[in-house]
N, C-alpha and C positions, 0 to 999 in steps of 0.2 A: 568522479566515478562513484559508485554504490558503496563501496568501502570508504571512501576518503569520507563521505557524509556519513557512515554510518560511524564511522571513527569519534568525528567531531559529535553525532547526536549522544552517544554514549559518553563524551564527558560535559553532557551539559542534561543527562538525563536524572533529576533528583527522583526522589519516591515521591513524590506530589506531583511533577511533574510527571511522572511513567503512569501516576492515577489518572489527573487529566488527558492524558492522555490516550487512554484506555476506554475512556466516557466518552470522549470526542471522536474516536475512531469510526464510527457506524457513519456518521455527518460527513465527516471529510473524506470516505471511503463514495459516501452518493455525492459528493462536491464531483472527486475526481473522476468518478464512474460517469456523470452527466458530459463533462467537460470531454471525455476520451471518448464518448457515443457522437457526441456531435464534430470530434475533428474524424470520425470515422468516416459516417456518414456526409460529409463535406467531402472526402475525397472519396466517393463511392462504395463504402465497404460498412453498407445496411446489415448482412450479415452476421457481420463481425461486433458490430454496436449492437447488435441485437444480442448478441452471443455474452457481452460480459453478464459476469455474475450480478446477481440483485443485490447480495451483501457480500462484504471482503470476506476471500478464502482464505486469509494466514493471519495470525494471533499478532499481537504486537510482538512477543518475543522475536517471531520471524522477521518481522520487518527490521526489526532493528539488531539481529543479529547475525552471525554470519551465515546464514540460511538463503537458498536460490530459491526459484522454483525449479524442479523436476533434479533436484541435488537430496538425494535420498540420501546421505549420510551423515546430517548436519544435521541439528534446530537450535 
């Protein structure tokens, strides 16, 4: 689940490693963003591949912390 990984990245998150990470995020956000365009559009949902963002909407703190999307009381 999103917790159990977010669990385990948080004790393996050093300050060097949340840097690199933070420099690598734009790259890995157009990795996953190509990858989730093309299983879109493979199952017919040209819209919706068309529709992701062109760069990632949430900060690394969100990603890796206990933040959802559309969870307004969190970051």
């Amino acid at each position: 689940t999103i917790a159990v990984q977010r669990a385990d990245l948080e004790d393996d998150l050093t300050a060097s490693l949340r840097a690199r990470m933070e420099a690598e995020l734009p790259k890995q956000y157009e990795r996953a963003r190509a990858a989730a365009a093309r299983g879109l559009r493979r199952h017919g949902e040209q819209v919706a591949a068309d529709s992701l963002p062109e760069t990632c909407p949430y900060t690394l703190d969100q990603i890796v912390g206990q933040w959802l999307p559309g969870d307004q009381h969190s970051v």
